[in-house]
C-alpha positions in Angstrom: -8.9 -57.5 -6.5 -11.2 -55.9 -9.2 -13.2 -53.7 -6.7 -10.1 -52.6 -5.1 -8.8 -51.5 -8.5 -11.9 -49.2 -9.6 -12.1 -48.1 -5.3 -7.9 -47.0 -6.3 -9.1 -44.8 -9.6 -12.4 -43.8 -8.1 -10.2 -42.0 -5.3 -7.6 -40.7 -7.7 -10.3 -38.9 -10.1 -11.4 -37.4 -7.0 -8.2 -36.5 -5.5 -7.3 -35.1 -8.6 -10.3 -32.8 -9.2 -10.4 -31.3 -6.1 -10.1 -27.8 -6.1 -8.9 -27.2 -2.4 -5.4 -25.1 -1.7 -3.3 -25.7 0.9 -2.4 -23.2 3.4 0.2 -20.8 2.6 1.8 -18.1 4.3 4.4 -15.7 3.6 6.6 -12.7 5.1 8.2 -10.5 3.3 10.2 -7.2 4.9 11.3 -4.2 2.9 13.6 -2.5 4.8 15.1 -0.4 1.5 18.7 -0.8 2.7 20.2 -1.4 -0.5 17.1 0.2 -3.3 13.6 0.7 -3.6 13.0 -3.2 -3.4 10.5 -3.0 -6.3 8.5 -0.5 -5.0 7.3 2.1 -7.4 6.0 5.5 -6.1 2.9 7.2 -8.0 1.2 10.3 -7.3 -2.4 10.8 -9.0 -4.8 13.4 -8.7 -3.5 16.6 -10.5 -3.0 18.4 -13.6 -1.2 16.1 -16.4 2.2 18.0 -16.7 2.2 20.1 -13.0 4.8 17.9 -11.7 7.0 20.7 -10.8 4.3 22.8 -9.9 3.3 20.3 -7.2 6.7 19.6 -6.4 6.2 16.0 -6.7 9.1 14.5 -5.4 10.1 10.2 -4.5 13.2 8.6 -4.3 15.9 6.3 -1.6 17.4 9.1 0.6 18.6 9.3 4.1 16.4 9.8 6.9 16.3 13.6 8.4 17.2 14.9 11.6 17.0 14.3 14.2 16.6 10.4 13.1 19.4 8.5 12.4 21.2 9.7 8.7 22.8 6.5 7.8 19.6 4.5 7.3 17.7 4.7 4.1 14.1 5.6 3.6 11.9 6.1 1.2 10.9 9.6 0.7 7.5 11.2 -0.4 6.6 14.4 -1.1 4.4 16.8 -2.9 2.6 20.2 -2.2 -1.3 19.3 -3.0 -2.6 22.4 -5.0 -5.5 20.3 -6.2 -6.8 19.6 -2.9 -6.9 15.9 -3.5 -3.5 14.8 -4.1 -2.8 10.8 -4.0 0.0 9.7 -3.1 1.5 6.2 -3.0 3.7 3.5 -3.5 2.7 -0.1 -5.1 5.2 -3.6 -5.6 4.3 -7.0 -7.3 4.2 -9.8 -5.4 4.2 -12.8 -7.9 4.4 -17.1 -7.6 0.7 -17.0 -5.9 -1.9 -19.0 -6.9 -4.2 -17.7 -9.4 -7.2 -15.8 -9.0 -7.2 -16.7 -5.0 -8.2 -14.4 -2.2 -5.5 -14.3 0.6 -5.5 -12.4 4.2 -2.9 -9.3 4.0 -1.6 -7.5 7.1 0.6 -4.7 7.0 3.5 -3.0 8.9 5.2 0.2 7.9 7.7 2.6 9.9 7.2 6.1 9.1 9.2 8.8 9.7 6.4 12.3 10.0 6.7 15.6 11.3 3.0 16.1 11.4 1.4 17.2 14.6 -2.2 15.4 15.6 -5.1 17.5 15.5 -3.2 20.4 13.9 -5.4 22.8 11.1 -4.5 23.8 7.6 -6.1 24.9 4.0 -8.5 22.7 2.5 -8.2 19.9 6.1 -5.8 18.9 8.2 -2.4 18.1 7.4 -2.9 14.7 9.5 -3.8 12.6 6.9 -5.1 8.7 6.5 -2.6 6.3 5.6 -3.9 3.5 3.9 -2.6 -0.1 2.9 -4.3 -2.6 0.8 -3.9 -3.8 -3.0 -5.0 -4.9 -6.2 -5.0 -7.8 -8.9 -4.5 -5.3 -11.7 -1.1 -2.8 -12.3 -1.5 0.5 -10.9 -1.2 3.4 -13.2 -2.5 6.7 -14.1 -5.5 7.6 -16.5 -5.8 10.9 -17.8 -9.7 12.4 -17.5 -12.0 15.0 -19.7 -10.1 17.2 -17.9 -6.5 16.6 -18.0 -6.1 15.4 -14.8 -4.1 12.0 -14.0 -6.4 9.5 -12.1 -5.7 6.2 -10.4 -7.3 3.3 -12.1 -8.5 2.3 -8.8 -11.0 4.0 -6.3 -9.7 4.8 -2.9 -11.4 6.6 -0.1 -8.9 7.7 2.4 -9.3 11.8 1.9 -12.4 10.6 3.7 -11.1 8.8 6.0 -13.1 5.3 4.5 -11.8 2.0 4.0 -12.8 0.1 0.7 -12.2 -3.0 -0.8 -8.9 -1.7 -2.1 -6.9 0.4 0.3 -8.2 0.4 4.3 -7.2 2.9 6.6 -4.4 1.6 9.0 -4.0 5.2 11.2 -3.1 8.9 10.0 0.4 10.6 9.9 -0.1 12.6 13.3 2.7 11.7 15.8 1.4 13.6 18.9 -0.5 17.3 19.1 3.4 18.9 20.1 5.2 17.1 17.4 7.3 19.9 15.5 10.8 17.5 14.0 10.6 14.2 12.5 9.4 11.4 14.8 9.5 7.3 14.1 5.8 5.8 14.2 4.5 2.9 13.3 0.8 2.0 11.4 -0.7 -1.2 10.7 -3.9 -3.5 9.8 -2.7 -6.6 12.1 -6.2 -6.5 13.4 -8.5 -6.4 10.4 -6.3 -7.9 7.5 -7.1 -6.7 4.0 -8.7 -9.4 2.1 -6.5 -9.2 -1.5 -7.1 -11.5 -5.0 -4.5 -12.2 -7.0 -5.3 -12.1 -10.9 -5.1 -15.3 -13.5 -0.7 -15.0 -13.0 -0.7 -15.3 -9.5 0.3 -12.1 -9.0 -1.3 -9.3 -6.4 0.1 -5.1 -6.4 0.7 -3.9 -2.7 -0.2 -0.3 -1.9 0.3 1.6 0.6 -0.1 5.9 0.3 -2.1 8.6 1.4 -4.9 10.7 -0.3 -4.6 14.6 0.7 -7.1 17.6 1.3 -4.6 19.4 2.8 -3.6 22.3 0.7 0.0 22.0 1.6 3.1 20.5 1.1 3.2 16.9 2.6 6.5 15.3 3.3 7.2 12.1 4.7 9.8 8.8 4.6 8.8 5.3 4.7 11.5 3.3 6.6 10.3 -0.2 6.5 6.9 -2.5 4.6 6.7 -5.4 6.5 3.7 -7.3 4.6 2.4 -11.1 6.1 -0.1 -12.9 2.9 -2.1 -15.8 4.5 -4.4 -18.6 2.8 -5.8 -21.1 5.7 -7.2 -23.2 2.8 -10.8 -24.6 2.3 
């Protein structure tokens, strides 16, 4: 009976210093029907204080012709005088585990009005749009120059993928596209590897970085965002 005792607390002290997490999953689907959801739209990349020079411009409206006008959408816009204008939206997704890295894949319905393969000042107007994220807030630092810069690096006026926002498509719909036009990008084949910080909490991006020197407007109808851990 005494071996079987210390065999019972041998396996506890194990059990209860093992590290492992269990799987997890999670969907969640902004579809902006009644707000923003928690989404926050940033732009970065300009002069502190141009706002209206850049026309810099967010907020829940209605989609445009010829789409349907009673749904919602986000809108973003901005005319990119710097030629290197970022723009994009972020939301907290809290109650993970702590510093853990999960599997994130993305979904988002755009509405665009950008033709494929169409020319412009400074590069095409048919920019990269990215998704990834980040364990720290997103937020804008202000340089020796007095321009407002992400606290993140992101490579999409590239056209690269980093460890913080991939490349998931560009905002072309087709080389005739002249109104706006319902497409859909996504990651569901190479999901973005994300770490939450010491909270449990991990910021979701999505955006675009432009070298177009032009005015850039589009609406985001729907985030649908799948966060995986398969466990050890």
């Amino acid at each position: 009976m005494k071996h079987c005792f210390i065999a019972l607390i041998s396996f506890l002290v194990i059990a209860g210093c093992s590290k492992d997490k269990p799987e997890f999953f999670r969907e969640i689907t902004y579809g902006f029907n009644d707000g923003m959801e928690g989404w926050t739209v940033m732009f970065s990349d300009y002069p502190a204080g141009q706002d209206s020079f850049y026309e810099l411009k967010s907020g829940l409206v209605r989609l445009p012709l010829p789409l349907d006008t009673t749904l919602n959408a986000v809108m973003l816009s901005g005319n990119n005088h710097s030629d290197d204008l970022f723009t994009y939206m972020y939301k907290p997704v809290t109650g993970l585990a702590p510093n853990t890295t999960y599997q994130v894949t993305y979904i988002v319905n755009i509405a665009s009005n950008i033709a494929t393969g169409s020319e412009g000042a400074g590069g095409s107007p048919d920019l990269a749009f990215g998704v990834g994220g980040t364990d720290s807030i997103p937020m804008n630092i202000t340089d020796g120059d007095g321009y407002f810069r992400p606290n993140f690096e992101v490579r999409l006026q590239s056209g690269q993928s980093n460890d913080i926002m991939q490349v998931a498509g560009h905002l072309g719909v087709t080389d005739t596209t002249t109104v706006y036009t319902a497409i859909q990008r996504h990651n569901l084949n190479k999901p973005m590897s994300i770490k939450t910080n010491r909270d449990g909490t991990m910021f979701l991006l999505v955006g675009y970085d432009s070298g177009f020197e032009g005015k850039t407007t589009i609406y985001i109808k729907l985030i649908d965002v799948k966060i995986e851990y398969k466990g050890k």
